[in-house]
C-alpha positions as CSV (number, residue, x, y, z in Angstrom):
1,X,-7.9,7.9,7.4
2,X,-7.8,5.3,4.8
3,X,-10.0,5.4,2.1
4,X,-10.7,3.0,-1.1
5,X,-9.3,3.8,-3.5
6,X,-11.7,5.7,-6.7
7,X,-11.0,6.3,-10.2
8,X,-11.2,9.8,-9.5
9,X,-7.9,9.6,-7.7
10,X,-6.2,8.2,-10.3
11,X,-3.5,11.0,-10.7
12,X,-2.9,11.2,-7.4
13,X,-2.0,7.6,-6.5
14,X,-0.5,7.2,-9.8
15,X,1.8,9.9,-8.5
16,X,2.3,8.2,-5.3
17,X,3.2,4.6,-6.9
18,X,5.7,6.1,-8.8
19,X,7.7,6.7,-5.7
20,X,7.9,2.9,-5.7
21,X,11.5,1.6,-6.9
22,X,9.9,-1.0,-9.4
23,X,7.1,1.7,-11.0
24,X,9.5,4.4,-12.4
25,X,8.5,3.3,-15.8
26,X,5.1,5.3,-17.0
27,X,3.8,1.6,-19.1
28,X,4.4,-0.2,-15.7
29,X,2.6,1.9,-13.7
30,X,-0.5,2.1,-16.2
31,X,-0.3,-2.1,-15.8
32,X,0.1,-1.6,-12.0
33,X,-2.8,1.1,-11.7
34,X,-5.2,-1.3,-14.3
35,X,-4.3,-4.3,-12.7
36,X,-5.7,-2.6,-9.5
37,X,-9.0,-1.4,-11.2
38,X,-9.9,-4.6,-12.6
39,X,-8.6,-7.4,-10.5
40,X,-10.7,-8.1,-7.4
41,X,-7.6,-10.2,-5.6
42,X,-5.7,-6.3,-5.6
43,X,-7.5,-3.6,-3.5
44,X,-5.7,0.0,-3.6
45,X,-6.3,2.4,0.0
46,X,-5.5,6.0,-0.1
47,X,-4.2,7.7,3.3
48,X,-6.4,11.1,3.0
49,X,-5.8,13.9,5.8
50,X,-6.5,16.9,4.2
51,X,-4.9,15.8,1.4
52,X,-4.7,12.4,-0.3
53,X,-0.8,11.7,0.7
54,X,-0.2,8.2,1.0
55,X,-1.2,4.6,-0.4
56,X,-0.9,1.3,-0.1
57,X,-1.8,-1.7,-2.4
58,X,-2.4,-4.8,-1.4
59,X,-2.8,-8.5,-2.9
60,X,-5.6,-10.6,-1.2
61,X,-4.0,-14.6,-1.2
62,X,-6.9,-16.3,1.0
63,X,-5.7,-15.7,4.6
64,X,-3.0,-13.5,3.7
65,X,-2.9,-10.1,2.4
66,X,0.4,-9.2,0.6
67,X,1.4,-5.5,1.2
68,X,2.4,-4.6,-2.9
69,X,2.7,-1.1,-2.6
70,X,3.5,1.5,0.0
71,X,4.0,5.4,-0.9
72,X,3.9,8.4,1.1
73,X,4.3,12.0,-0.6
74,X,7.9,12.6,0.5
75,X,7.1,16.0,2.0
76,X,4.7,14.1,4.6
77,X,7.3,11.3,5.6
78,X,8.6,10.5,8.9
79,X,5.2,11.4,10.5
80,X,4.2,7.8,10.9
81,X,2.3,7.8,8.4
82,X,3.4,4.8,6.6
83,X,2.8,2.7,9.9
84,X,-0.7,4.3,10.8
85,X,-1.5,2.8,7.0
86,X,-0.3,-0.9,8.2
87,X,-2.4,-0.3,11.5
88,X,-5.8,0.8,9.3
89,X,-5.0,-2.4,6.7
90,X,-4.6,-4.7,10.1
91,X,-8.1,-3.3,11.1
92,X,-9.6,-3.8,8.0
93,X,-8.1,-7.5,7.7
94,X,-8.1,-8.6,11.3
95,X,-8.9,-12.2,10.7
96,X,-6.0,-12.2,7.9
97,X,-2.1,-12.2,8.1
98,X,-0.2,-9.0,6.8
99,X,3.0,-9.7,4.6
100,X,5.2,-7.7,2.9
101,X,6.9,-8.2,-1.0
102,X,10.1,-7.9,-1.8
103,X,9.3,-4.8,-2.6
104,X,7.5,-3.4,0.9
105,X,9.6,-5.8,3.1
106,X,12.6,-3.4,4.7
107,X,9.5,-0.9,5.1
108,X,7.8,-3.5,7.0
109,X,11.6,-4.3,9.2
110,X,12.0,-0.6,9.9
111,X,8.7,-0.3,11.0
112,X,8.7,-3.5,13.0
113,X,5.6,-4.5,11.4
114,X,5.9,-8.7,11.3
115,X,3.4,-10.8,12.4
116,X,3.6,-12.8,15.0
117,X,4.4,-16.3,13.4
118,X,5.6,-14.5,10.3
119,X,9.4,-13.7,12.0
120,X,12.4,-16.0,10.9
């Protein structure tokens, strides 16, 4: 289930982001993690099951919504949970277009994820 994101999971998703290639670097990922806490454009979802073990950022741009961020704790991938997190994001901004980043964009390939319209 995807949940927004509260302070009181900080750790947890700061964890999770540092999976991401681009937020290895501790100051980075305190930007990344404030930038998501104060701007209203960014909006940070937790995948909770039990536990709280995946997330996924996003970037609101009008009528698109620009995947930043996608992490799964690596003892939970290849369960689908990655994709069930881009199916939760499409419910929650059904009258928007999902995009990916540099960043998000082969996740987005493998997964087979592109929009109609949104395909080369």
């Amino acid at each position: 289930m995807l949940i927004r994101y509260k302070k009181a999971f900080e750790k947890i998703a700061m964890g999770l982001l540092s999976f991401m290639p681009n937020e290895k670097d501790l100051k980075k990922l305190q930007q990344t993690m404030k930038q998501y806490e104060t701007d209203d454009e960014w909006q940070l979802f937790l995948w909770k099951e039990d536990d709280v073990i995946g997330l996924v950022g996003v970037v609101l741009k009008g009528d698109k919504v620009e995947i930043q961020h996608i992490s799964v704790n690596p003892s939970h991938r290849h369960e689908g949970i990655g994709k069930n997190m881009l199916k939760a994001l499409k419910h929650i901004y059904e009258d928007k277009n999902l995009l990916p980043n540099e960043q998000t964009e082969s996740f987005f390939d493998k997964c087979d994820f592109h929009e109609k319209g949104t395909d080369e």
